[in-house]
C-alpha positions in Angstrom: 0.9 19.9 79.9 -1.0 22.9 79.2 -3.8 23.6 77.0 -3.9 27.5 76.1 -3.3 27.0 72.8 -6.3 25.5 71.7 -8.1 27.8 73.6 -6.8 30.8 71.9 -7.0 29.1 68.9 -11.2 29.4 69.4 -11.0 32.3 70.7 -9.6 33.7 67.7 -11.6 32.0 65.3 -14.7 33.5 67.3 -13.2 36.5 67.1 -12.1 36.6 63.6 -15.5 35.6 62.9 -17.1 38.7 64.8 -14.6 41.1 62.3 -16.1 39.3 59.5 -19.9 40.0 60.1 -19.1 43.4 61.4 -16.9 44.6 58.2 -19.6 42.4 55.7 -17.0 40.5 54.1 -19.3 37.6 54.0 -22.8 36.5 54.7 -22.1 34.4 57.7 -24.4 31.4 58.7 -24.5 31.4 62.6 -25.9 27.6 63.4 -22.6 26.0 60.6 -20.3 28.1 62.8 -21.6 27.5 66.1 -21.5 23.4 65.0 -18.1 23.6 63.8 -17.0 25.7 66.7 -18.5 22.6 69.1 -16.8 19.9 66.9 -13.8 21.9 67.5 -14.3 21.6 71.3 -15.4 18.4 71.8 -12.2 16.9 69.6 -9.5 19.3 71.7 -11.3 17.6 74.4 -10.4 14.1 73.2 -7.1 15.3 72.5 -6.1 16.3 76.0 -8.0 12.8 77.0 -5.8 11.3 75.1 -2.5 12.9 75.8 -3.0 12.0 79.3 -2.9 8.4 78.4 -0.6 8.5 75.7 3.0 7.1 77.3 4.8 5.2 75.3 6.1 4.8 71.5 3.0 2.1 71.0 0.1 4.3 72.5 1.4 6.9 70.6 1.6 4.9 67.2 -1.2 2.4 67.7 -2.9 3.4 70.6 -1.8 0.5 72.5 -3.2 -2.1 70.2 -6.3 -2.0 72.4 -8.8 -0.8 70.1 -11.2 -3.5 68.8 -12.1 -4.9 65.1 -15.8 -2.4 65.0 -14.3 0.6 66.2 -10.9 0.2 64.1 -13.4 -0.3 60.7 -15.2 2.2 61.9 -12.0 4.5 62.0 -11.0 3.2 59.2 -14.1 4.6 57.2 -13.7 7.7 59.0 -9.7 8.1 57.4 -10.5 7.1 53.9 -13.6 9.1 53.4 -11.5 12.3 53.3 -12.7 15.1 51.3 -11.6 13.5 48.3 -14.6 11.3 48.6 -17.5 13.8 49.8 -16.7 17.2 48.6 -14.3 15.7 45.7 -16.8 12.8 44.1 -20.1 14.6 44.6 -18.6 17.8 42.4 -17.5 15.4 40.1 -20.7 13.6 39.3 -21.5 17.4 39.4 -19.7 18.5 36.7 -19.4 15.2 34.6 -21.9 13.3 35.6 -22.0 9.2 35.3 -18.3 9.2 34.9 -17.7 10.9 38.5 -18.5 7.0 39.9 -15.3 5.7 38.4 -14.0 7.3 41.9 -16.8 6.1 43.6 -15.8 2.4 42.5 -12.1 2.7 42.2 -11.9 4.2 46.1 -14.0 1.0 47.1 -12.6 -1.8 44.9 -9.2 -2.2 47.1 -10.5 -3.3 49.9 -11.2 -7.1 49.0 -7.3 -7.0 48.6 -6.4 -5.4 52.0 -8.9 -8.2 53.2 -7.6 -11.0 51.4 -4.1 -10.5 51.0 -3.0 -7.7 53.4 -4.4 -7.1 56.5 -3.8 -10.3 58.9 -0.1 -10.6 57.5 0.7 -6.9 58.1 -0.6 -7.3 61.3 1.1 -10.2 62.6 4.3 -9.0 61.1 4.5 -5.4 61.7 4.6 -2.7 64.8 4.0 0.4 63.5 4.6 1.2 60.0 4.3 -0.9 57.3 8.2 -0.4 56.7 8.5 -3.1 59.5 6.7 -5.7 57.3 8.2 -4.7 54.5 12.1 -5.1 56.5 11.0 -8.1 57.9 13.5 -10.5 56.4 15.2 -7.5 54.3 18.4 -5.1 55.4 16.5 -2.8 57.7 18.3 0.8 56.6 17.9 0.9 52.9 14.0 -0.5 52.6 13.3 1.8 55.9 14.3 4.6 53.9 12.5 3.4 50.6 9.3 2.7 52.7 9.3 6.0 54.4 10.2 8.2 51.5 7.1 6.5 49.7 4.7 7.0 52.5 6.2 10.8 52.8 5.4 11.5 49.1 1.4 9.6 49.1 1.2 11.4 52.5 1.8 15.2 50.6 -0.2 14.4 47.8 -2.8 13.5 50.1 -2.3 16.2 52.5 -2.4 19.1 49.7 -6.5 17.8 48.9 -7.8 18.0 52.4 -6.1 21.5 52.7 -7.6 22.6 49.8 -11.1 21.1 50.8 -10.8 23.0 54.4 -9.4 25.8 52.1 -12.6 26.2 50.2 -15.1 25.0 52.9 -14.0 27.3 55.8 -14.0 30.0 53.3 -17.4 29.7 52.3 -18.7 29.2 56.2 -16.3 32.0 57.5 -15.6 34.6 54.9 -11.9 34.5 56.1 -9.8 34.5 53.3 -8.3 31.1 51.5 -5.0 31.2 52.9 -6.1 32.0 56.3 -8.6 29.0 56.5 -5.8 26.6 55.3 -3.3 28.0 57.9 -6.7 27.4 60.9 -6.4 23.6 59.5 -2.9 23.8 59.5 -3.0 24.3 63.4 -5.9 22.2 64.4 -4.3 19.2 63.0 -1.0 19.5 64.4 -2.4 19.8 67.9 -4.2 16.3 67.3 -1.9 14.6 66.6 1.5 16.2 68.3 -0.2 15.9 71.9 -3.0 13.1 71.5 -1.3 10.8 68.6 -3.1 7.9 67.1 -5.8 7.1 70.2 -6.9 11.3 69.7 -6.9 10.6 65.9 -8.7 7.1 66.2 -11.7 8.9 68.2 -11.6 11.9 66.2 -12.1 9.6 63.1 -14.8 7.4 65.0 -16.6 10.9 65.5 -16.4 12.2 61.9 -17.1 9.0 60.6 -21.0 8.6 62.6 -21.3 12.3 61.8 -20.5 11.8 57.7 -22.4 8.6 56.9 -25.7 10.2 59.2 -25.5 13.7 57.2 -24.4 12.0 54.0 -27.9 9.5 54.2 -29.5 12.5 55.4 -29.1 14.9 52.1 -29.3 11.5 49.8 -32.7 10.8 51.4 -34.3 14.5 51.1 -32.9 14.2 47.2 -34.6 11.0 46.8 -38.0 12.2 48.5 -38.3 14.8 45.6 -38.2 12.5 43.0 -40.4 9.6 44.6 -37.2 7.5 45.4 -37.3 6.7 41.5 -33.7 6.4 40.5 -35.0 7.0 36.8 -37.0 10.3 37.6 -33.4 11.5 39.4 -31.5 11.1 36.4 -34.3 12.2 33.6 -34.4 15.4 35.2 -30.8 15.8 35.3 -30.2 15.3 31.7 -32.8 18.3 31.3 -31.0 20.7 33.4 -27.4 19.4 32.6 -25.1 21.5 29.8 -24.1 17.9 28.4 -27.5 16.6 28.2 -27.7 12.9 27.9 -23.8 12.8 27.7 -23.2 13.4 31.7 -25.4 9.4 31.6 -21.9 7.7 29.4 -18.5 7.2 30.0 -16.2 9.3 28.6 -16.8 13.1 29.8 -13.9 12.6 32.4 -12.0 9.9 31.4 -11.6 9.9 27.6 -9.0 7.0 27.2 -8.6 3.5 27.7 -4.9 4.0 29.1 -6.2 6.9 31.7 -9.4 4.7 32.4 -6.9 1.6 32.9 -4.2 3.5 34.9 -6.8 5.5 36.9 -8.0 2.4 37.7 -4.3 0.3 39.0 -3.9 3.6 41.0 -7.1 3.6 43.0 -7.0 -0.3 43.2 -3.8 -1.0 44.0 -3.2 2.6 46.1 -5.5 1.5 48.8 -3.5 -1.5 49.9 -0.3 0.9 49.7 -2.1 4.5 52.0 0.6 4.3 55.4 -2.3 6.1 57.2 -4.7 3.5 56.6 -2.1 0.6 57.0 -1.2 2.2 60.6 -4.6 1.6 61.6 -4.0 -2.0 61.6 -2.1 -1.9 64.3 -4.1 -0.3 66.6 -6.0 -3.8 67.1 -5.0 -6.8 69.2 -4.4 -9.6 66.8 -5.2 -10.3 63.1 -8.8 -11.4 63.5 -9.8 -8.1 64.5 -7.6 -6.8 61.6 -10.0 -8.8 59.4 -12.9 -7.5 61.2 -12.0 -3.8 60.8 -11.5 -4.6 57.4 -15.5 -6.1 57.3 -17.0 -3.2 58.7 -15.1 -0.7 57.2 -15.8 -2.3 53.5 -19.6 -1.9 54.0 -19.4 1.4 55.6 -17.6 2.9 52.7 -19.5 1.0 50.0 -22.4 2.2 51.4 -21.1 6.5 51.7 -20.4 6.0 48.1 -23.5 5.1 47.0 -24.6 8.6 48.8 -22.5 10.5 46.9 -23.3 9.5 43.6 -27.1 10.4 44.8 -25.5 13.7 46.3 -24.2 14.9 42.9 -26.8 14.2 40.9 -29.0 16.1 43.1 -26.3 18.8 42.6 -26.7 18.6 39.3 -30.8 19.4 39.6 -31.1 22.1 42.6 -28.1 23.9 41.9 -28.3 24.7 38.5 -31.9 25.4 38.7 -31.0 28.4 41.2 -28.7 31.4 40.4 -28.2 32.6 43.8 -25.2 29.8 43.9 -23.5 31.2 41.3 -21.2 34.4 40.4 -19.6 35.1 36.8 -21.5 31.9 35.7 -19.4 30.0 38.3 -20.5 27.8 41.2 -19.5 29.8 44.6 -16.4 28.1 45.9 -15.9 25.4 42.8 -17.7 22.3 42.0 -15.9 21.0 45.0 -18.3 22.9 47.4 -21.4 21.9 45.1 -22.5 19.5 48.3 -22.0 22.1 50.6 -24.7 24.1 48.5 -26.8 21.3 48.0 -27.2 20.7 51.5 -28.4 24.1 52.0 -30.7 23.9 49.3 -31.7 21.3 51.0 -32.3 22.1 54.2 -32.0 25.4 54.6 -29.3 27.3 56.7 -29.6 24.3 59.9 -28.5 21.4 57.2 -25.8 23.4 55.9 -24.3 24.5 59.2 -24.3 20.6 60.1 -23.1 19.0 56.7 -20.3 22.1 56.8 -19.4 20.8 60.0 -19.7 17.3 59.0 -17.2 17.9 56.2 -14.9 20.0 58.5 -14.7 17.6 60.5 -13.9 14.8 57.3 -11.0 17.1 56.6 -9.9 17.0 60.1 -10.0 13.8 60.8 -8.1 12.4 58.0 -5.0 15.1 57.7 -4.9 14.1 61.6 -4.1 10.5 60.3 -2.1 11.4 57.2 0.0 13.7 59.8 0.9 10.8 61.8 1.7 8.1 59.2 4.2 10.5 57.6 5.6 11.6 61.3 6.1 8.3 62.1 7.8 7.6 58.7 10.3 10.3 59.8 10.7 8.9 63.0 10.2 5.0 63.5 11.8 4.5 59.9 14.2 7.3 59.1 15.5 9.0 62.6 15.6 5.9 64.3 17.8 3.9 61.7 19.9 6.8 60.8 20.4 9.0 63.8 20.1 6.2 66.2 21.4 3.8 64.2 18.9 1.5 64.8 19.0 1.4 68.8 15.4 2.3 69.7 14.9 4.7 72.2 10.8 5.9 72.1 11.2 9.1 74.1 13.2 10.1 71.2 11.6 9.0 68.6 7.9 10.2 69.9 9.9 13.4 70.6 11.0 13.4 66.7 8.0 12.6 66.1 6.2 15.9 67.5 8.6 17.7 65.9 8.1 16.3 62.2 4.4 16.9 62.8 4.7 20.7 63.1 7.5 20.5 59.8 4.2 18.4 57.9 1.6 21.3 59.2 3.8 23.7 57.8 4.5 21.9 54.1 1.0 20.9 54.0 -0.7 24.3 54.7 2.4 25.7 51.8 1.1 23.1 49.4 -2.6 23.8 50.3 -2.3 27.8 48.8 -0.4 26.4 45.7 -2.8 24.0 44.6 -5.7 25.8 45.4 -7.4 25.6 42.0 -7.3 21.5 41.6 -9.8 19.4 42.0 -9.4 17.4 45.6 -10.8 14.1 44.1 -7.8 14.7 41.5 -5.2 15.2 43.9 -6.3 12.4 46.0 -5.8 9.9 42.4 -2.4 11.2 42.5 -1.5 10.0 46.1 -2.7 6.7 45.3 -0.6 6.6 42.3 2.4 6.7 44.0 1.3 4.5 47.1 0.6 1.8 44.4 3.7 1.9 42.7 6.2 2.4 45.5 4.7 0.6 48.6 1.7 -1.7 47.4 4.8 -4.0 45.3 7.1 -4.1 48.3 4.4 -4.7 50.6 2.7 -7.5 48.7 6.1 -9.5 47.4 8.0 -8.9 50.7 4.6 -11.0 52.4 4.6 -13.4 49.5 7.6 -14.0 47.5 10.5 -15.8 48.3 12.6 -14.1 46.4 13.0 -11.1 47.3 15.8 -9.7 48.0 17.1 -6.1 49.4 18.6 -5.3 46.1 15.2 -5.9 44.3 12.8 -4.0 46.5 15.2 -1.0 46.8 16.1 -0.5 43.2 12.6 -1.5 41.9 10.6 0.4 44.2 12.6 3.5 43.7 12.0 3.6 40.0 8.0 2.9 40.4 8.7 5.5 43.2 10.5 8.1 41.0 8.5 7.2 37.8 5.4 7.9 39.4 6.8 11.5 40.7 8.0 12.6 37.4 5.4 11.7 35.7 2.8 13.3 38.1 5.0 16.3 37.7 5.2 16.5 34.0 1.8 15.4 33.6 -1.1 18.1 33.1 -2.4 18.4 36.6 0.6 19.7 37.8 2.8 20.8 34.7 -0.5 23.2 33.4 -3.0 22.9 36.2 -0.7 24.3 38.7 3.0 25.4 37.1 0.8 27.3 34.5 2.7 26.4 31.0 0.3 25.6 28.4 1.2 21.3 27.4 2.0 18.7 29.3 5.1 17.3 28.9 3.3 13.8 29.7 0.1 13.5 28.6 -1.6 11.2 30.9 -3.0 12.8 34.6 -2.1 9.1 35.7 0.5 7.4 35.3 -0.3 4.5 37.4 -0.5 1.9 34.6 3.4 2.8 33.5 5.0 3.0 37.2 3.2 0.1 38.4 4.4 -2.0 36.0 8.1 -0.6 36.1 8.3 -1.0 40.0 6.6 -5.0 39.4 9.2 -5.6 36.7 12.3 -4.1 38.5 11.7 -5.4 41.6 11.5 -9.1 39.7 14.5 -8.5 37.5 16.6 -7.3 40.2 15.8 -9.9 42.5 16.3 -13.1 40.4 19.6 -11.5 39.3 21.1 -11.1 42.9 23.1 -14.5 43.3 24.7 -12.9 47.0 25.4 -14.4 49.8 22.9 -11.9 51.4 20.7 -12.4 48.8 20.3 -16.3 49.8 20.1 -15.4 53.4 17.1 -13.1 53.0 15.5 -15.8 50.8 16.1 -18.8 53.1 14.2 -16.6 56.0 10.9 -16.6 53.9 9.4 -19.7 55.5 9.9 -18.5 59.0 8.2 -15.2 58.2 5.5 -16.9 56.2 4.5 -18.7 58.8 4.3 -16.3 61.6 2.2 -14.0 59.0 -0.3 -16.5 58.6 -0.6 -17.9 62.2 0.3 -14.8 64.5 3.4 -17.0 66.4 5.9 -13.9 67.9 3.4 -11.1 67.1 3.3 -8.7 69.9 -0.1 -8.6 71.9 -2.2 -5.1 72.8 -1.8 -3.0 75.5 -4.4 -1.8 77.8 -5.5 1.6 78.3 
């Protein structure tokens, strides 16, 4: 297999770079490019690592199972603090202050359900996807489909804020124009994962993940040190500076509403426990104790990056609008989703920047890598496989399927990435984990836990939280002014989490108890069996080695 690719791919960018600083399109900063350049490097080097030991449908999928319970929470971390989390949350708190945390907290408060209720099941049920837990005891076809066109759509929403938060950062670092950085992205993280798969993106997120939480306590400890680690002093001084004065200390600049604060909140709670990248990674680990490890460590690593970016955007708030040289027309350079970026060179000068620019580079990398390969293998252990191959697996095809799906997402996502180039990444992020918790969270949770359940149910009540949750995104303003440019909403909630939700719960229910077939009974009467290898591990396949 050969590697010119990548190489060229550097090249370029080093060469691109060069036309920049010679035509003074930008003010380059020579130590962020030279860091990002390495990053660059040292993951294409993992990647061919990892292609060499990537063989078969489960190394390329789960990395073989070998991976252990610290590492996998560790990777973990690294996938869900995307952008979203350290560009998107600090330039909230930026712009709206206190309200900014309801992010912070909604991101974080998920997890005690993937611990308690998801992990150890999922991962003594399932192989690859959480459509195989979800098919268990269901007809295999119609729920693959269901599961996978769920993941595809939380993968897209997903996908479209990291592309606009390597949009904006390489930008800034490079001067290259917007649509040229996202297309750079585009191409990095189809390479990951098309020759590496999930043991490249595992150590790629392992990487980005050491690099984020030591630059991330870095900046939040300089910030802290001006203000005599006084929590009080921090925010007394950002009321002075702030345009909304004491408001950007209550609730209510963001979120103005009980049923967007409610619905905000069911989407980030309830979305978690229904991400396909981040349910993948449970099956990268040997057995369901290390499932509920990863989970451990990868609760109090993210619990503790939030924290840091609530400090982060408050100091935002004080040394950025204190100094005019980040600003142009009265605008912060590059949006408020670049206000950490700015803060970490106020900071620490041009060396800070060049490392938290590469730090958040490599966020963005790491998690489209993931997001990549959760909705490949969507498209080819759940949909190519049951309706090309009709169900007969055959994993040179389906790996080779899934390659080729990759390069389609890179494509899509990098389209997606110029269109929504305005929006806020934090925002788009809300809007992925509305529709992962009202299409896959309720199939995912009743499939492990109720009895009955039946086909019918799960297809025709996850569809409508599936399609309720589209449509409404679509109509709602975020997308129907934010990005289609017409001047109301048709719906006027940015979330409609609390609505879709409830119709997937309700349909799913209804259409269940109301299914007196024969199939019907037959899917119910195989609950025990299922229920107990899901709690016990009895059947579940065991890791491979590398």
């Amino acid at each position: 297999m050969k590697y010119n690719a990548p190489v060229a791919l550097i090249l370029s960018a080093m060469a691109t770079c060069a036309w920049a600083q010679a035509t003074g399109s930008s003010s380059m900063n020579v130590t962020a490019i030279l860091m990002f350049l390495a990053f660059v490097a040292v993951t294409l080097g993992i990647t061919y690592w990892a292609a060499r030991r990537t063989k078969t449908a489960s190394d390329f999928y789960a990395a073989g199972g070998g991976i252990t319970g610290f590492q996998n929470g560790l990777a973990i971390a690294g996938d869900y603090m995307s952008a979203a989390s350290f560009l998107g949350i600090a330039g909230l708190v930026y712009t709206s202050g206190f309200d900014g945390l309801i992010y912070a907290i909604g991101f974080l408060v998920g997890w005690p359900i993937v611990l308690v209720l998801i992990a150890e099941p999922l991962r003594n049920l399932g192989k690859y996807t959480f459509a195989d837990v979800a098919s268990f005891r269901l007809q295999q076809k119609p729920i693959r489909i269901l599961a996978a066109s769920g993941s595809l759509v939380t993968v897209i929403f997903y996908l479209i804020a990291q592309m606009v938060g390597a949009g904006k950062l390489i930008e800034l670092l490079f001067g290259l124009p917007y649509e040229v950085a996202v297309i750079i992205v585009g191409v990095l993280m189809t390479l990951y994962v098309t020759f590496g798969g999930m043991l490249a993106t595992t150590w790629v997120q392992l990487i980005k993940a050491v690099l984020l939480l030591s630059g991330a306590s870095l900046m939040a400890f300089l910030v802290m040190y001006q203000f005599g680690f006084s929590f009080e002093n921090l925010f007394a001084e950002a009321v002075k500076v702030h345009s909304k004065a004491n408001a950007i200390m209550a609730p209510g600049t963001l979120v103005s509403d009980p049923i967007s604060a409610i619905s905000l909140g069911i989407a980030l709670m309830f979305g978690t426990a229904g991400l396909p990248h981040i349910l993948m990674r449970f099956f990268t680990v040997k057995d369901a104790v290390q499932a509920r490890r990863s989970v451990f460590y990868a609760t109090g690593f993210i619990g503790y990056f939030y924290i840091l970016t609530f400090i982060i955007g408050f100091g935002a708030i004080i040394l950025l609008l204190k100094n005019p040289a980040y600003f142009t027309d009265g605008a912060l350079i590059g949006g408020a989703n670049m206000a950490a970026i700015h803060l970490s060179q106020a900071l620490g000068g041009d060396v800070l920047l060049g490392f938290i620019s590469a730090v958040a580079f490599a966020t963005i990398l790491a998690v489209v890598s993931g997001l990549t390969l959760a909705g490949s293998s969507a498209i080819s252990h759940d949909l190519y496989a049951t309706l090309v191959l009709k169900g007969e697996r055959d994993e040179k095809k389906e790996i080779r399927a899934s390659r080729i799906a990759t390069i389609c997402l890179g494509v899509i996502a990098v389209l997606l990435g110029i269109v929504f180039e305005k929006q806020n990444v934090a925002f788009m992020v809300g809007l992925a984990f509305c529709v992962a918790a009202s299409a896959n969270f309720p199939i995912l949770l009743l499939s492990m836990y109720w009895r009955k359940l039946t086909t019918r149910g799960a297809v025709i009540g996850g569809g409508l939280g599936l399609f309720t949750a589209v449509v409404l995104v679509v109509l709602g303003p975020t997308v129907w002014v934010d990005a289609f440019g017409f001047t109301e909403a048709i719906f006027p909630y940015k979330y409609p989490a609390i609505f879709s939700v409830s119709i997937a719960f309700i349909g799913i229910w209804f259409f269940s108890i109301t299914d007196k077939s024969a199939t019907a009974a037959s899917e119910q009467a195989a609950f025990d069996a299922q229920f107990v290898r899901s709690q016990t591990g009895i059947g579940a396949a065991e890791a491979s080695q590398h």
